[in-house]
C-alpha positions in Angstrom: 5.6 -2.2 59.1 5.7 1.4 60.5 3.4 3.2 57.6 5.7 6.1 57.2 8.5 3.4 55.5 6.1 2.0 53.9 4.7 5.4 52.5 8.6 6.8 51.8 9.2 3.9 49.3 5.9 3.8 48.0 6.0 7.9 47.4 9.7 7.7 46.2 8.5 5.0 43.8 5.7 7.9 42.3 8.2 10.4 41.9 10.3 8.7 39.5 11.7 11.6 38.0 14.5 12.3 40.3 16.1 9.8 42.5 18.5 9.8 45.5 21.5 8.2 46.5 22.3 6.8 50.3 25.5 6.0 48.2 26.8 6.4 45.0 26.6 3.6 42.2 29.5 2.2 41.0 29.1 1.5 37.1 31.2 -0.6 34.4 30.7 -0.6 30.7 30.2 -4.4 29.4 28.6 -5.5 25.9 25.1 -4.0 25.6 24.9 -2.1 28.6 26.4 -1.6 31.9 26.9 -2.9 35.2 25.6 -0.6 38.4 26.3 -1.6 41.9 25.6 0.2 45.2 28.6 -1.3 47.7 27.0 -0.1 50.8 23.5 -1.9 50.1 25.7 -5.1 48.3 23.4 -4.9 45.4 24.2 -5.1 41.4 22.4 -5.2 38.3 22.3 -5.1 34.6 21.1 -1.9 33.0 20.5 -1.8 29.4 21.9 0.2 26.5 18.9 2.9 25.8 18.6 3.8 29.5 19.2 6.6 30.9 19.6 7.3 34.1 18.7 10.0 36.5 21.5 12.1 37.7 19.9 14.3 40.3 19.2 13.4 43.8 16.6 14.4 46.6 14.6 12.3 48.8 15.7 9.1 51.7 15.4 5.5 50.2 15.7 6.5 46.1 19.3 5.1 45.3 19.1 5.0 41.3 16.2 5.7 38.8 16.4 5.3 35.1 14.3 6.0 32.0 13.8 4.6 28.6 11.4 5.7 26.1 9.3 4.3 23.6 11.0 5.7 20.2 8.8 7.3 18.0 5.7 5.5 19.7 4.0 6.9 22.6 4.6 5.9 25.9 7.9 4.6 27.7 9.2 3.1 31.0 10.6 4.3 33.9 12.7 2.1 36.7 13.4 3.5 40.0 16.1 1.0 43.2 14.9 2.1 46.8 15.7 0.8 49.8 13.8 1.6 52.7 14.6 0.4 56.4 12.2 -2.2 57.4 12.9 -4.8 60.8 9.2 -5.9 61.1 9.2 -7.9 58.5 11.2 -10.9 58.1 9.8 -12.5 54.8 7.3 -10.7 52.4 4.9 -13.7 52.2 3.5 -12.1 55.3 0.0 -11.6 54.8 0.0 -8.3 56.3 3.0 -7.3 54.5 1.4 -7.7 51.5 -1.8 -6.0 52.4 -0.2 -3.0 53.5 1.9 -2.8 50.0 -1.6 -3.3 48.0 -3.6 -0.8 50.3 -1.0 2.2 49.6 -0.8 1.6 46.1 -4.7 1.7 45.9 -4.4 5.4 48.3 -2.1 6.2 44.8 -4.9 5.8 42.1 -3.5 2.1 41.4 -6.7 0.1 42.3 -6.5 -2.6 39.7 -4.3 -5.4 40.3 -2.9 -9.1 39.8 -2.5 -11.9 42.4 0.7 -11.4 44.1 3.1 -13.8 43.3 6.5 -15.0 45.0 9.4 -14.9 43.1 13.1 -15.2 43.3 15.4 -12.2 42.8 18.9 -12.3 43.3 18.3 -15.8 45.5 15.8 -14.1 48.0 12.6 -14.6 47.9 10.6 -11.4 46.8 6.8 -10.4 46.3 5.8 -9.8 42.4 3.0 -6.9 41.8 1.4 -5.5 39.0 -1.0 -2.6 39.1 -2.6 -0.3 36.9 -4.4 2.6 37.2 -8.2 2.0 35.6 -8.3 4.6 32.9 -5.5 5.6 32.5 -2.1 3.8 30.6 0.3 4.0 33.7 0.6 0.1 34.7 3.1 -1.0 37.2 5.5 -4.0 38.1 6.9 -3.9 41.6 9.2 -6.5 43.4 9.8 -5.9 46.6 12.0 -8.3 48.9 13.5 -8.0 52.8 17.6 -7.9 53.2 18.9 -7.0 56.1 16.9 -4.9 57.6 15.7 -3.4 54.4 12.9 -3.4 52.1 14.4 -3.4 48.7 12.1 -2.3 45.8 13.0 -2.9 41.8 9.8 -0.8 40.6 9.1 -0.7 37.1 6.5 2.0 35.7 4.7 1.9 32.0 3.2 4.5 30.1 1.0 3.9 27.2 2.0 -0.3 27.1 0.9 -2.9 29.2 3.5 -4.0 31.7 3.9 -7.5 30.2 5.7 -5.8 27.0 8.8 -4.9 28.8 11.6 -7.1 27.5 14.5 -4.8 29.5 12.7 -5.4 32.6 13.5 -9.4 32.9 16.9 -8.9 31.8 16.9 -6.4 34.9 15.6 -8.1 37.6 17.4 -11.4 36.3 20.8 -9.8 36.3 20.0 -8.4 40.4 22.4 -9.5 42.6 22.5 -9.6 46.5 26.1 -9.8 47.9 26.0 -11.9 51.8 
């Protein structure tokens, strides 16, 4: 993978804060939260009540971010959709696939991590990360999969929690949807 996609989507997924849009999301109200979908990509997902999402745009790959804090408790989580093109890499159990993803988190402070492990999302077969940064309380959950052409991230970033204690972030990536 060239490194400069590689780096787009990894430095989109670190600036969180503002996301952009190769397309606008289409969104429906249903009970408890609301539907997003991006046409032009053929994805779709569940996004909770209590989110909020991130209205301004800047930036190639970022098509939606959202936030959702932690109350009256410190900390909170922040979920960020990029798509970055990608036509090296046919399937992301590629070894070197998934050493490049774990060296350019590590060049971003997030040196501590668990085994990979393949997952399904939205019936394609997707790499599962988590990462923290050693002393600090910013953990993250990445899942990255390869659709045509593209490298499709769901990245999920904690503050002050441990990445397992997100219950929204299941519902997420189990509602994801890929459209042939």
């Amino acid at each position: 993978m060239k490194k400069v996609t590689l780096l787009l989507l990894l430095t989109s997924a670190l600036s969180l804060m503002s996301c952009a849009t190769g397309s606008k999301p289409q969104r429906q109200r249903v009970a408890g939260g609301e539907m997003v979908s991006f046409p032009s990509q053929h994805i779709s997902f569940f996004l909770p009540e209590g989110w909020k999402t991130k209205p301004n745009t800047q930036g190639g790959g970022r098509l939606m971010g959202a936030a959702h804090d932690n109350g009256d408790k410190p900390g909170g989580m922040v979920f960020a959709l990029i798509a970055a093109p990608d036509t090296r890499h046919a399937k992301v159990t590629n070894p070197a696939f998934i050493k490049n993803i774990q060296r350019s988190w590590a060049l971003k402070g997030f040196t501590k991590s668990s085994k990979p492990q393949l997952v399904t999302v939205g019936g394609r077969e997707a790499m599962r990360f988590e990462m923290q940064k050693p002393d600090t309380n910013q953990s993250l959950l990445n899942y990255t999969f390869v659709d045509r052409g593209q490298m499709i991230g769901l990245l999920f970033s904690y503050y002050g929690m441990p990445v397992s204690r997100g219950p929204a972030v299941q519902r997420i990536v189990d509602s994801f949807s890929i459209r042939r």
